[in-house]
DSSP file (Angstrom, degrees, kcal/mol; ACC not computed):
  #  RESIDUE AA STRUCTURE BP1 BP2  ACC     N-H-->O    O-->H-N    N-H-->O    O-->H-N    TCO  KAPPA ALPHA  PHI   PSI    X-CA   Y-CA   Z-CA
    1    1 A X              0   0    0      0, 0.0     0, 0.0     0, 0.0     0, 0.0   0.000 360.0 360.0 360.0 138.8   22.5   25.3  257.8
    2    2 A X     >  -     0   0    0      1,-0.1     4,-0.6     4,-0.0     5,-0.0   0.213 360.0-122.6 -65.8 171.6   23.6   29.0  257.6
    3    3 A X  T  4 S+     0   0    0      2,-0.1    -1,-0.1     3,-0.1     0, 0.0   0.579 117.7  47.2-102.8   4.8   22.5   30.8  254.2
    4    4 A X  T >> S+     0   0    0      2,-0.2     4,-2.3     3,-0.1     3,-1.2   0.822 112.8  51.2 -83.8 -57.6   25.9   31.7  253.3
    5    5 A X  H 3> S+     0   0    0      1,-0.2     4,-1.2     2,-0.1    -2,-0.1   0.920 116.6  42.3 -43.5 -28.8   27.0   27.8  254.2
    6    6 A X  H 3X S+     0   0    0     -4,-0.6     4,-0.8     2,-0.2    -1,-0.2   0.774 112.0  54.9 -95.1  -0.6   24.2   26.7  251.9
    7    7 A X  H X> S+     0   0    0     -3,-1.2     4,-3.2     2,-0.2     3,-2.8   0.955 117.1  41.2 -73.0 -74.3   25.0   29.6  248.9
    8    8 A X  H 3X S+     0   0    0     -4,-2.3     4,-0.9     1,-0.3    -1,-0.2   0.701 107.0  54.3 -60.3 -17.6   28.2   28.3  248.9
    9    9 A X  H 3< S+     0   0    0     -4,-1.2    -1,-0.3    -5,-0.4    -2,-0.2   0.504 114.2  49.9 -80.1 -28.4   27.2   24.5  249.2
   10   10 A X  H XX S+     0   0    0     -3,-2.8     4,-2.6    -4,-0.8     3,-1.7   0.855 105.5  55.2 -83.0 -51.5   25.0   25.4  245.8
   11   11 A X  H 3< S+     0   0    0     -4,-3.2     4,-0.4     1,-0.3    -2,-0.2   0.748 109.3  43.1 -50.4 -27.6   27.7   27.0  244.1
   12   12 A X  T 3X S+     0   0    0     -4,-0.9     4,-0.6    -5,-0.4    -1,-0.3   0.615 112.5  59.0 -87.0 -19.2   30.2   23.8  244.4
   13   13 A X  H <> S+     0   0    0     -3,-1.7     4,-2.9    -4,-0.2    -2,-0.2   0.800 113.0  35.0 -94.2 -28.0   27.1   21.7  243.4
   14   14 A X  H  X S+     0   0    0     -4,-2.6     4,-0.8     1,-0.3    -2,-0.2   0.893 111.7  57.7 -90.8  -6.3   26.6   23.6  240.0
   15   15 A X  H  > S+     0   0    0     -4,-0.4     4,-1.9    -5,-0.3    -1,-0.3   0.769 107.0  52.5 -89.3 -16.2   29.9   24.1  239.3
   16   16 A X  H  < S+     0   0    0     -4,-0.6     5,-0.3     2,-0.2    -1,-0.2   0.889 108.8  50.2 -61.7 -44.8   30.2   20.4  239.5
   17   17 A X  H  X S+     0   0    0     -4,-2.9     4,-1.2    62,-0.2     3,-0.4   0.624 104.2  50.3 -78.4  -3.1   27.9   20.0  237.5
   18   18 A X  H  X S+     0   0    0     -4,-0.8     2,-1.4     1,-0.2     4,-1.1   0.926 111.3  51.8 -90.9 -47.8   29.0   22.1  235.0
   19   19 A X  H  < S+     0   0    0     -4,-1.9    -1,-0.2     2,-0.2    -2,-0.1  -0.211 112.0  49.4 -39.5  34.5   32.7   20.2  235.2
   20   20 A X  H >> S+     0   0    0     -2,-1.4     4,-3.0    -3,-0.4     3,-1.8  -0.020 118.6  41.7-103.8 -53.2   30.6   16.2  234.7
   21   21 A X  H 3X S+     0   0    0     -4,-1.2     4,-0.7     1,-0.3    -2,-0.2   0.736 118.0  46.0 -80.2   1.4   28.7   17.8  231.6
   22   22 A X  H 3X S+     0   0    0     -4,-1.1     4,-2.0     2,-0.2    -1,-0.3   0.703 113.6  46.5 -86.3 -20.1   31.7   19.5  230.2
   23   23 A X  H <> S+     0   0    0     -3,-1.8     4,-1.9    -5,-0.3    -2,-0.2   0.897 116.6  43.0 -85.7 -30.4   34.0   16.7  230.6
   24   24 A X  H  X S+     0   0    0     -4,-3.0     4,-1.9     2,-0.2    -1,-0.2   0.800 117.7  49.7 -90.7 -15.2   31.5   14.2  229.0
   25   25 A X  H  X S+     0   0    0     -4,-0.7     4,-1.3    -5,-0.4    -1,-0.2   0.987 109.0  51.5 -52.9 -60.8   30.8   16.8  226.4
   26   26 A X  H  < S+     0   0    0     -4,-2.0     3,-0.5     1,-0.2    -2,-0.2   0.794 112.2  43.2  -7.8 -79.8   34.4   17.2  226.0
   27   27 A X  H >< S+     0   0    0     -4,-1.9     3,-1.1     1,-0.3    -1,-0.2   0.797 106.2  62.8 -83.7 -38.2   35.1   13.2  225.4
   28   28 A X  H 3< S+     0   0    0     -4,-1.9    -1,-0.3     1,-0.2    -2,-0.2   0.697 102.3  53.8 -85.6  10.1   31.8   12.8  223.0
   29   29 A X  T 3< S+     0   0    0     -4,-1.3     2,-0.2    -3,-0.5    -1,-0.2   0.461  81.0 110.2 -72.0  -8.4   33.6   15.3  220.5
   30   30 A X  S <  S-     0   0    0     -3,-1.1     2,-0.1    -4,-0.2    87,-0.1  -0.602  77.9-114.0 -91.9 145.3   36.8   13.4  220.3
   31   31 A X    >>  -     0   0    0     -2,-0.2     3,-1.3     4,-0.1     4,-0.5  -0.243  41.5 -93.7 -74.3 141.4   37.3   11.7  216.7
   32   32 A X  H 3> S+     0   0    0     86,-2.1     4,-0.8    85,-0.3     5,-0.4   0.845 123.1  51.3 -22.2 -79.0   37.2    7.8  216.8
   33   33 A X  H 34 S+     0   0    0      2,-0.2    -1,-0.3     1,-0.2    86,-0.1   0.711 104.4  51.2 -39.9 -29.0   40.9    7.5  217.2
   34   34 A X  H X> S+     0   0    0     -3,-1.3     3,-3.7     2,-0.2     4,-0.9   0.984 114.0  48.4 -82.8 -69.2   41.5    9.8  220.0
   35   35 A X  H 3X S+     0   0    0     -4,-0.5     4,-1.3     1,-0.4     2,-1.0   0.807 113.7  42.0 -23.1 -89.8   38.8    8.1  222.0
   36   36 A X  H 3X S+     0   0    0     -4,-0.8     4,-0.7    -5,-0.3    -1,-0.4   0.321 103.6  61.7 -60.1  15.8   39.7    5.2  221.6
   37   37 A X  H X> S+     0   0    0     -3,-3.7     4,-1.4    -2,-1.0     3,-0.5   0.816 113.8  46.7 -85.5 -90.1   43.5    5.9  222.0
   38   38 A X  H 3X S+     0   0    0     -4,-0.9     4,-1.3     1,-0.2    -2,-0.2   0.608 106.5  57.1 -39.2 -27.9   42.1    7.0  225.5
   39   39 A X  H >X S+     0   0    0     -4,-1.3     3,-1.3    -5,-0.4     4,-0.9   0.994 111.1  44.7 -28.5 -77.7   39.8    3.6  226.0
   40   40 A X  H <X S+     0   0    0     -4,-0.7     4,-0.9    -3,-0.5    -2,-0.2   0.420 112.4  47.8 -75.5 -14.5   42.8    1.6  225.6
   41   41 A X  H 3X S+     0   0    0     -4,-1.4     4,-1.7     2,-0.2    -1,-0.3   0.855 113.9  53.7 -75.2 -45.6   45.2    3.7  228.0
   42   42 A X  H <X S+     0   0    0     -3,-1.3     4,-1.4    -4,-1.3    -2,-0.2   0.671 107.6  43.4 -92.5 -41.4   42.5    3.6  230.4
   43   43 A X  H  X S+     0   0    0     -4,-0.9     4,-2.7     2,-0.2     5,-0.3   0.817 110.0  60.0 -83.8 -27.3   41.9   -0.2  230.5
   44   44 A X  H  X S+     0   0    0     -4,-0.9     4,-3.2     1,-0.2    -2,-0.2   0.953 107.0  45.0 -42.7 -46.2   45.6   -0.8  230.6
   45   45 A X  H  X S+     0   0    0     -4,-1.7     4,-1.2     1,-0.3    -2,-0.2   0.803 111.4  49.9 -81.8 -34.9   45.9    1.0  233.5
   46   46 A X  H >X S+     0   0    0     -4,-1.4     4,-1.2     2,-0.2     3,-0.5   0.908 115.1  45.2 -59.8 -43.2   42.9   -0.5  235.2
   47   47 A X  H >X S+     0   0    0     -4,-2.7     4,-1.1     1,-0.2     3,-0.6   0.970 109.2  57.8 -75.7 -56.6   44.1   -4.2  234.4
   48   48 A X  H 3X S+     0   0    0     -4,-3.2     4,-1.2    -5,-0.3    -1,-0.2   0.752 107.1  47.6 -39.5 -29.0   47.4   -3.1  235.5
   49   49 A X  H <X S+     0   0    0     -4,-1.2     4,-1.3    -3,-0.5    -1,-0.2   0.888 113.9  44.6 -64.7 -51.8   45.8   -2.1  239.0
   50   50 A X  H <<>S+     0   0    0     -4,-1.2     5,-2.9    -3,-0.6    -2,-0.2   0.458 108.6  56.2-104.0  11.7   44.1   -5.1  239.5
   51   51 A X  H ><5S+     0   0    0     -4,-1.1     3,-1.2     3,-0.2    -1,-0.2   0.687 111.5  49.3 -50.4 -49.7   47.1   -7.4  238.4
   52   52 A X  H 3<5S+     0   0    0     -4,-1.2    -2,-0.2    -5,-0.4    -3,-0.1   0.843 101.2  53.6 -72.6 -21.9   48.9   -5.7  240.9
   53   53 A X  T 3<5S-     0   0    0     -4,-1.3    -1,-0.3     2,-0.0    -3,-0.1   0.562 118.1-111.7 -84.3 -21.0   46.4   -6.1  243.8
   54   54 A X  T < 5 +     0   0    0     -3,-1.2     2,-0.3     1,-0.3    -3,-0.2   0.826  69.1 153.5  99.9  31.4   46.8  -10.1  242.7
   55   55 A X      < -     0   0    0     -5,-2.9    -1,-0.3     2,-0.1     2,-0.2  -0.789  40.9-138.2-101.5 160.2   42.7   -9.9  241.3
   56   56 A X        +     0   0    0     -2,-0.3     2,-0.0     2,-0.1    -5,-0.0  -0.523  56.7  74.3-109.7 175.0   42.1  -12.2  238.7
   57   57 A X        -     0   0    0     -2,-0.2     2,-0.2     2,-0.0    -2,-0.1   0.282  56.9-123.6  99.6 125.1   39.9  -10.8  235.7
   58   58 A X        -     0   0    0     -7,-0.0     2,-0.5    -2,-0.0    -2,-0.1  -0.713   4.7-140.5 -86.5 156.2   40.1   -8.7  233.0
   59   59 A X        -     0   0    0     -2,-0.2   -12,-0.2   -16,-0.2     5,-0.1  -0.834   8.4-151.9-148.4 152.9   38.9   -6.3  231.7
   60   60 A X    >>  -     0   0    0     -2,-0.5     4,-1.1     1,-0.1     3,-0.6  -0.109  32.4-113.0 -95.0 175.9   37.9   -5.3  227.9
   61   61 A X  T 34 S+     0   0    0      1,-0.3     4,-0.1     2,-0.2    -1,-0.1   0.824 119.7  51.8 -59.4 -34.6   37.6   -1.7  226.1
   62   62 A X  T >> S+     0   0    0      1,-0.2     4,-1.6     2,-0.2     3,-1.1   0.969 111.5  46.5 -71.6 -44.1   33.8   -2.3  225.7
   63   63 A X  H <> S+     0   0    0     -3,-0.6     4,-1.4     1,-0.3    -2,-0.2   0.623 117.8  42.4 -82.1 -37.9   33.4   -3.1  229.6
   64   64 A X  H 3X S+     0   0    0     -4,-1.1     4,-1.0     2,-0.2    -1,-0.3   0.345 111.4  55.7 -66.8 -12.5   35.7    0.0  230.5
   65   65 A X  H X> S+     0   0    0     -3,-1.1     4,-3.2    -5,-0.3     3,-1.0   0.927 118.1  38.7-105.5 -76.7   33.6    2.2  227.7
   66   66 A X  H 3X S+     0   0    0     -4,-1.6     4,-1.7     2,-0.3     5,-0.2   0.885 109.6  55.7 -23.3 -77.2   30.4    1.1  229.7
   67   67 A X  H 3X S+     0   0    0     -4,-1.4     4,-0.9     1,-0.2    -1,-0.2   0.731 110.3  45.2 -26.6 -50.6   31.6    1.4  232.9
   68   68 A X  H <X S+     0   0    0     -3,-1.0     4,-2.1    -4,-1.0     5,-0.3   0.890 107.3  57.4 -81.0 -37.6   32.6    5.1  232.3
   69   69 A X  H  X S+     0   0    0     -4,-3.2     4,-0.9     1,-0.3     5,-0.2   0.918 113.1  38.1 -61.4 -44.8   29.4    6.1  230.7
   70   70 A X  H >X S+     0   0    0     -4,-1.7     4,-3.9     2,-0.2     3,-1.6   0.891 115.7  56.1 -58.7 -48.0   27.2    4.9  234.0
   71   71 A X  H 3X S+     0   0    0     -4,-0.9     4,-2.9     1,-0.3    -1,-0.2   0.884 112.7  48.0 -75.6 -58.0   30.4    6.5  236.5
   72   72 A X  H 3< S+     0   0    0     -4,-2.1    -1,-0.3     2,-0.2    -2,-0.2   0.566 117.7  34.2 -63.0 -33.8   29.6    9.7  234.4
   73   73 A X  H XX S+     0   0    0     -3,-1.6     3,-1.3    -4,-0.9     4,-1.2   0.783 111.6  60.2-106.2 -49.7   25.7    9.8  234.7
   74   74 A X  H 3X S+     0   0    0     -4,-3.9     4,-2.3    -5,-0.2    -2,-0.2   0.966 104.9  50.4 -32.1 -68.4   25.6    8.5  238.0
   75   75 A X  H 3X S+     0   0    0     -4,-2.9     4,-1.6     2,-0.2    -1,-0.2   0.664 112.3  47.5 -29.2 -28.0   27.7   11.5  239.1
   76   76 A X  H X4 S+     0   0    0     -3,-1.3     3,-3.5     2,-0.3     4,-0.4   0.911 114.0  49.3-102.1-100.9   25.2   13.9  237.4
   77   77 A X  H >X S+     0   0    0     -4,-1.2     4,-1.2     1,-0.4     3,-0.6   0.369 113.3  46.0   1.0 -65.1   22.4   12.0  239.0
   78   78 A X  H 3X S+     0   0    0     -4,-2.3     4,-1.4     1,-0.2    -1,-0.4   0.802 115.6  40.7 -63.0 -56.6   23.9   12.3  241.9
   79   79 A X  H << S+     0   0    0     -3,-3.5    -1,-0.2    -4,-1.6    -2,-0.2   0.429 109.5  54.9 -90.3  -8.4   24.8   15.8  242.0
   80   80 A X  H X> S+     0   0    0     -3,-0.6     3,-4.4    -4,-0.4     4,-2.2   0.827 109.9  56.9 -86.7 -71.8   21.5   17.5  240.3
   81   81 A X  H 3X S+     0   0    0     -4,-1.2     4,-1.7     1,-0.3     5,-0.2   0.810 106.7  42.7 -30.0 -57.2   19.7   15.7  243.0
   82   82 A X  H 3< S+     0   0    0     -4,-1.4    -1,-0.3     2,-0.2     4,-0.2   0.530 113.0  52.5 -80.8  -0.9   21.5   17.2  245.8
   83   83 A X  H X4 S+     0   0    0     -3,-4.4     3,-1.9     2,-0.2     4,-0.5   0.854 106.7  51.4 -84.9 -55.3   21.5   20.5  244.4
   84   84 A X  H >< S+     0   0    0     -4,-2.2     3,-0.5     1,-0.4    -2,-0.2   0.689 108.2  57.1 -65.7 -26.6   17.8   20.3  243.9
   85   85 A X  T 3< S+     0   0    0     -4,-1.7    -1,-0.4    -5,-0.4    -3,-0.2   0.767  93.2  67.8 -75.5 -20.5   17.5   19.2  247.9
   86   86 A X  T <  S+     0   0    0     -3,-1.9     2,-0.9    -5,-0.2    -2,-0.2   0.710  82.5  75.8 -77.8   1.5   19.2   22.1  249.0
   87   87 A X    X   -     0   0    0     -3,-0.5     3,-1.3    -4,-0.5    -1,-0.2  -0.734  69.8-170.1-102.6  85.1   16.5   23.9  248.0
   88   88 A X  T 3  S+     0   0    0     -2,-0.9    -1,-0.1     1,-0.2     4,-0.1   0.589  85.1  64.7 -53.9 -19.7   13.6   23.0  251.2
   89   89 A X  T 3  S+     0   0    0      2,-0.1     2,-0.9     1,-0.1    -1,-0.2   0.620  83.1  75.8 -76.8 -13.6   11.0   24.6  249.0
   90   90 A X  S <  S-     0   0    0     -3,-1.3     2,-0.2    -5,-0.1    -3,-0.1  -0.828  90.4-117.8 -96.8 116.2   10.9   22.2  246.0
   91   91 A X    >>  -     0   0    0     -2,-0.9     3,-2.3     1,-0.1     4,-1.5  -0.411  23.3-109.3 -39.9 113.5    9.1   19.3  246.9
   92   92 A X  H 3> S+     0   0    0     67,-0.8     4,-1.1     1,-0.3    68,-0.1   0.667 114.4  64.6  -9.2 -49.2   11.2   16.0  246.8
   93   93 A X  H >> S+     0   0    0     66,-0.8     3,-1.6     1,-0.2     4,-0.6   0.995 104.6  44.9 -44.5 -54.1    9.1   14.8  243.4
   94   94 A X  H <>>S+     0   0    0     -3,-2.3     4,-0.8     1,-0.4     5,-0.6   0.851 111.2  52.6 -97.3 -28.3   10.4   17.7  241.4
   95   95 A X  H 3<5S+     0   0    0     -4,-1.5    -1,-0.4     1,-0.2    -3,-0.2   0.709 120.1  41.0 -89.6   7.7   14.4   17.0  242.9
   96   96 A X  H <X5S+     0   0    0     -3,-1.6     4,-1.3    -4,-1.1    -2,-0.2   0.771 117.4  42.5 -66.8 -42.8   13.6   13.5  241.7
   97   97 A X  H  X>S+     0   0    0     -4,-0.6     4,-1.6     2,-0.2     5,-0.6   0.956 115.2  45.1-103.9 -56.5   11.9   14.1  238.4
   98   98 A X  H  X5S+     0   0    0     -4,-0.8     4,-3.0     1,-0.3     5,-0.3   0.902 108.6  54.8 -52.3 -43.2   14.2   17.1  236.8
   99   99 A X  H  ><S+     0   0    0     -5,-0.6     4,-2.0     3,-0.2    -1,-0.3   0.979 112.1  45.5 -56.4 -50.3   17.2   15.7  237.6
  100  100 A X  H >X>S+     0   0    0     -4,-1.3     4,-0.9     1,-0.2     5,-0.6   0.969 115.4  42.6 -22.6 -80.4   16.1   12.6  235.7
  101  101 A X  H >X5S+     0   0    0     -4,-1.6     4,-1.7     1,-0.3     3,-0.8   0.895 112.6  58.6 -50.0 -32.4   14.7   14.2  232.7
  102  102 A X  H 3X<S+     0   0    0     -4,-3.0     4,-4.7    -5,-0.6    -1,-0.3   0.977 108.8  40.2 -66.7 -40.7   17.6   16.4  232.7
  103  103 A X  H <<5S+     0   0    0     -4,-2.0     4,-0.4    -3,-0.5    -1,-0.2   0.296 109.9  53.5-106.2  40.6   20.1   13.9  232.4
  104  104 A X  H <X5S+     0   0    0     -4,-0.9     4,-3.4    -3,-0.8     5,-0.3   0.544 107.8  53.6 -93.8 -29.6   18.7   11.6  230.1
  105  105 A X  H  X<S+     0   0    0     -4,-1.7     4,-2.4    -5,-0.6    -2,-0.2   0.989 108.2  52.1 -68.0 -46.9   18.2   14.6  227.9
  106  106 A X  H  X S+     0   0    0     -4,-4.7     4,-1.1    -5,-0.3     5,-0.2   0.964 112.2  46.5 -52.8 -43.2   22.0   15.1  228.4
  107  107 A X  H >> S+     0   0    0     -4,-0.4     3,-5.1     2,-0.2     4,-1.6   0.944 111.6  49.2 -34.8 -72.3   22.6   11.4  227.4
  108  108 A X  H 3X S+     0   0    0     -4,-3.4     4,-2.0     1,-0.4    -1,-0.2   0.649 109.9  52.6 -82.9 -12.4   20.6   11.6  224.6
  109  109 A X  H 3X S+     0   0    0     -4,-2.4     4,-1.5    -5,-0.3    -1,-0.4   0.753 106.5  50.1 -83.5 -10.9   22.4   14.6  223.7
  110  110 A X  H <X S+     0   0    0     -3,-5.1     4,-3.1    -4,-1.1     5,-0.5   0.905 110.6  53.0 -60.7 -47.4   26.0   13.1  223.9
  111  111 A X  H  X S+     0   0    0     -4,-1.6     4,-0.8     1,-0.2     3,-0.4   0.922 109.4  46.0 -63.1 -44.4   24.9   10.5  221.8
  112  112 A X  H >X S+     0   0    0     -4,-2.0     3,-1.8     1,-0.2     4,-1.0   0.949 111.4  51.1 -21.7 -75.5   23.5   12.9  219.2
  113  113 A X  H 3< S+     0   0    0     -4,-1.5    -2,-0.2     1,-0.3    -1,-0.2   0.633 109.7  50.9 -55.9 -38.5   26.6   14.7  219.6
  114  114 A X  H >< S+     0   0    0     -4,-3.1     3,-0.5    -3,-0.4    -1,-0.3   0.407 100.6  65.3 -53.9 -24.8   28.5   10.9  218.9
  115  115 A X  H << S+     0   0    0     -3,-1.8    -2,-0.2    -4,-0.8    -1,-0.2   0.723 103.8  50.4 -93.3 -29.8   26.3   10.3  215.7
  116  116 A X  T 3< S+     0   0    0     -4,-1.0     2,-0.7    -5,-0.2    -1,-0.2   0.320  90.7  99.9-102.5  14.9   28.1   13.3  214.4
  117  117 A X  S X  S-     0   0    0     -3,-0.5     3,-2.3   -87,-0.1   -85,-0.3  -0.772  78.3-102.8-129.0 145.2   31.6   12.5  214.9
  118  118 A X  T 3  S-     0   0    0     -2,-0.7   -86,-2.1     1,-0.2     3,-0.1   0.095 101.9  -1.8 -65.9 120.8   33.7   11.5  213.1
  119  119 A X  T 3  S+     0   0    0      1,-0.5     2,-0.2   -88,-0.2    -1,-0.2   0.235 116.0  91.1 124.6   5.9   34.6    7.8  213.5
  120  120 A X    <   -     0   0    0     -3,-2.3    -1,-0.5    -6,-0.2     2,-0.3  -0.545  55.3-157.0 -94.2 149.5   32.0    7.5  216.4
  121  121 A X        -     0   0    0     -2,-0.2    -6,-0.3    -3,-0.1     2,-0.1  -0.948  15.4-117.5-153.9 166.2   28.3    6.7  217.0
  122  122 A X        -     0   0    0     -2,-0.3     2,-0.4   -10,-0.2   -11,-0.1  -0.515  27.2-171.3 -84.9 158.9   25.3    7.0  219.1
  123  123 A X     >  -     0   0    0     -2,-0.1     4,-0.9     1,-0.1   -12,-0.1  -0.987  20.1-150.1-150.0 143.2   24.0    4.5  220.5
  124  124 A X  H  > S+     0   0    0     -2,-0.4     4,-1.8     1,-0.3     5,-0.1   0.580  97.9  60.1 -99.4   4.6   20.8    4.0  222.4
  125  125 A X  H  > S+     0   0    0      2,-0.2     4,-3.0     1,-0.1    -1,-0.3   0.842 102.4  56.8 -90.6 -17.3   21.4    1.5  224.5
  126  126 A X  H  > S+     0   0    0      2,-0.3     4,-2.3     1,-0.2     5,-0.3   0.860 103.7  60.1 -61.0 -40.0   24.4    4.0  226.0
  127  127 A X  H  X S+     0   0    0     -4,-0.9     4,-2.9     1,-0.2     3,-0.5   0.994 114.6  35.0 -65.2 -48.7   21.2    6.6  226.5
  128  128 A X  H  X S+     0   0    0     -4,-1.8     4,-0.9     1,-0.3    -2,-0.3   0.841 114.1  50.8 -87.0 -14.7   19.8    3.9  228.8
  129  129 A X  H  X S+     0   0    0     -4,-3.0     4,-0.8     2,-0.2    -1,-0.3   0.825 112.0  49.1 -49.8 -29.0   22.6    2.6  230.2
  130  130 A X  H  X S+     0   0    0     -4,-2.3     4,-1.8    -3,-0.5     5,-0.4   0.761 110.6  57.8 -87.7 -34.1   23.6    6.6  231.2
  131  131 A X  H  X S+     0   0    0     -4,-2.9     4,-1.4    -5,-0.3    -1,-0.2   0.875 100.8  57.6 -83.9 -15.4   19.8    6.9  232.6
  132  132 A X  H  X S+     0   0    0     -4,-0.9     4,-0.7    -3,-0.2    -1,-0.2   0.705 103.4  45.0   3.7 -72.8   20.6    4.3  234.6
  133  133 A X  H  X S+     0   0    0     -4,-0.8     4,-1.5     2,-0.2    -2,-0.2   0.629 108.5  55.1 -41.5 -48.5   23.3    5.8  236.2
  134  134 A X  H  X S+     0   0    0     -4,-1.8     4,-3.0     2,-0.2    -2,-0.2   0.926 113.6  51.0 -75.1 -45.1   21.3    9.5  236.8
  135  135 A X  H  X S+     0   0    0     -4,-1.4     4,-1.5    -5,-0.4    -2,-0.2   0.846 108.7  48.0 -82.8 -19.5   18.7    7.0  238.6
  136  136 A X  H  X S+     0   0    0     -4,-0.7     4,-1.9     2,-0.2    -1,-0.3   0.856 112.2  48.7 -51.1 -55.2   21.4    5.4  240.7
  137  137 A X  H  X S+     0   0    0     -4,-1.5     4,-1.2     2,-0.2    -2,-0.2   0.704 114.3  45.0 -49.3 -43.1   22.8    8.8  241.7
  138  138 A X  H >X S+     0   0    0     -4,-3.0     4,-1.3     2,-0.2     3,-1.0   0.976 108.6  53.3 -66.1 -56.4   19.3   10.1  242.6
  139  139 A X  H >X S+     0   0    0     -4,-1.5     4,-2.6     1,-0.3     3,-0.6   0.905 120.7  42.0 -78.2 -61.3   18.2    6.8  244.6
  140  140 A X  H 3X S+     0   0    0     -4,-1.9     4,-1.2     1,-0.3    -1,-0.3   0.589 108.3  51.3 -60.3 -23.9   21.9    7.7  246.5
  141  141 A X  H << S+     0   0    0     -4,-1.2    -1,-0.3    -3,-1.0     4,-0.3   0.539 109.5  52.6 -92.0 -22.4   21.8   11.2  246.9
  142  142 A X  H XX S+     0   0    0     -4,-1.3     4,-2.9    -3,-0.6     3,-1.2   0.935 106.6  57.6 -74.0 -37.7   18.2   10.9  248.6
  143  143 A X  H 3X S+     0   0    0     -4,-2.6     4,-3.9     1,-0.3     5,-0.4   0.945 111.3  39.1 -49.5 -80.1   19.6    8.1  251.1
  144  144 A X  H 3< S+     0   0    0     -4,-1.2    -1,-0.3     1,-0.3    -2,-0.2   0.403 107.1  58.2 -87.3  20.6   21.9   10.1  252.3
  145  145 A X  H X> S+     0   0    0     -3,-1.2     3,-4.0    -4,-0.3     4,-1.4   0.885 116.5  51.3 -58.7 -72.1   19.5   13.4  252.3
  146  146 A X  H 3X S+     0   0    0     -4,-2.9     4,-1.9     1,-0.3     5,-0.3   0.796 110.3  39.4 -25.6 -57.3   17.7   10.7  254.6
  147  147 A X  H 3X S+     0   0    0     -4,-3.9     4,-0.7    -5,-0.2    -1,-0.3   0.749 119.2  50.2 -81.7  -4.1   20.3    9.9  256.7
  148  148 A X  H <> S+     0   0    0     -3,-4.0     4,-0.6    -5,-0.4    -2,-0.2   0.960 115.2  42.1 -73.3 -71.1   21.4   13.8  256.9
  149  149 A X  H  X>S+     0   0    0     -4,-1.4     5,-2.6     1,-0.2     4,-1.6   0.818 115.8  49.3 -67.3 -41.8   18.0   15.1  257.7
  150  150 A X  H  <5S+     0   0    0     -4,-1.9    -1,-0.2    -5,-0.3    -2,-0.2   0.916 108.3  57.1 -69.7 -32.5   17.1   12.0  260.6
  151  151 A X  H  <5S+     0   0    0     -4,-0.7    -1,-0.2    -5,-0.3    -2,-0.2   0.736 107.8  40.9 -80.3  -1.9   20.2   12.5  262.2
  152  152 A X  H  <5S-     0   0    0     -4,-0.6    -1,-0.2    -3,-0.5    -2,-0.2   0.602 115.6-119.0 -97.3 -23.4   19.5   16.2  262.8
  153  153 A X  T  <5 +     0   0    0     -4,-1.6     2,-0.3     1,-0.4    -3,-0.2   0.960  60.5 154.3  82.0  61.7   16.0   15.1  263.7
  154  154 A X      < -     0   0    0     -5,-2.6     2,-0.8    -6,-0.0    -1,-0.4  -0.892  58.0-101.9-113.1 151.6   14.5   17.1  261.0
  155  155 A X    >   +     0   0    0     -2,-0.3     3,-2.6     1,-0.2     4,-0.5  -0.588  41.0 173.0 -85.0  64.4   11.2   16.2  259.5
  156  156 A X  G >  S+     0   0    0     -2,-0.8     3,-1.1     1,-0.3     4,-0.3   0.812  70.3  72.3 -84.0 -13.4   12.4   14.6  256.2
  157  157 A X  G 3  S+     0   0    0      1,-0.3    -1,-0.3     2,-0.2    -2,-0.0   0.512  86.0  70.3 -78.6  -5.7    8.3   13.5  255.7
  158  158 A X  G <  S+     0   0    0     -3,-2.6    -1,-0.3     1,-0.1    -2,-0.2   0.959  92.3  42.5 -21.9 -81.7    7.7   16.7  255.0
  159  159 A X    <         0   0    0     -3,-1.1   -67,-0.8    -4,-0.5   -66,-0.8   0.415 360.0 360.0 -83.2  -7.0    9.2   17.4  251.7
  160  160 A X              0   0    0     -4,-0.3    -1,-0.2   -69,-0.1    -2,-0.1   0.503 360.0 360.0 -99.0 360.0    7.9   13.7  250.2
């Protein structure tokens, strides 16, 4: 890869990542009601989807609530990780371990952030459901490092 293709290929990965942690910043600052305003718009429209597709199942506000918090941290996960491969000198540990620690410390900072607003709270089982997510996102963004780097018939045992 070129070193302009991979400059730019870093720049879309942090600027993604500053658009996941702004949007989930974003949503744990909204006051109980507005959140949950958005919950409940949000699962209509999902049950509406999967009425229409003829799937049977519902699904409720906590299950949607859940759902997004993993979606959210997974991304992050996902996307720290592949920033942190683009880099061939940092060893495969460290684009495993930082992204972790980094977005559990962003969970545990929404949920902080949740403990202080009004009509909200934090909750720790959301921190480990959201690490969860980051570890899913890692585990995925190395596969397909894996399958990136073998089909180019690059050394991927290197970097582990």
């Amino acid at each position: 890869m070129s070193k302009r293709t991979l400059l730019v290929l870093r720049t879309l990965l942090i600027l993604a990542i500053a658009a996941i942690l702004t949007f989930i910043y974003y949503h744990s600052t909204r006051v109980g009601n507005s959140s949950a305003y958005f919950s409940q718009a949000a699962t209509s429209k999902i049950n509406q989807i999967l009425s229409f597709l003829h799937m049977d199942g519902v699904f409720s506000e906590g299950a949607v609530r859940k759902m997004a918090h993993f979606g959210e941290y997974w991304l992050l996960g996902f996307l720290t990780c592949a920033l942190f491969l683009t880099f061939p000198k940092i060893h495969t540990f460290w684009s495993i371990c930082l992204p972790l620690v980094g977005g559990i410390s962003a969970a545990g900072l929404d949920e902080w952030i949740q403990r202080y607003t009004p009509g909200r709270n934090g909750q720790v089982m959301d921190v480990i459901l959201d690490g969860f997510g980051v570890c899913l996102g890692i585990f995925v963004a190395l596969f397909f490092f894996f399958l990136v780097t073998n089909a180019k018939n690059q050394d991927f045992h290197k970097r582990i």
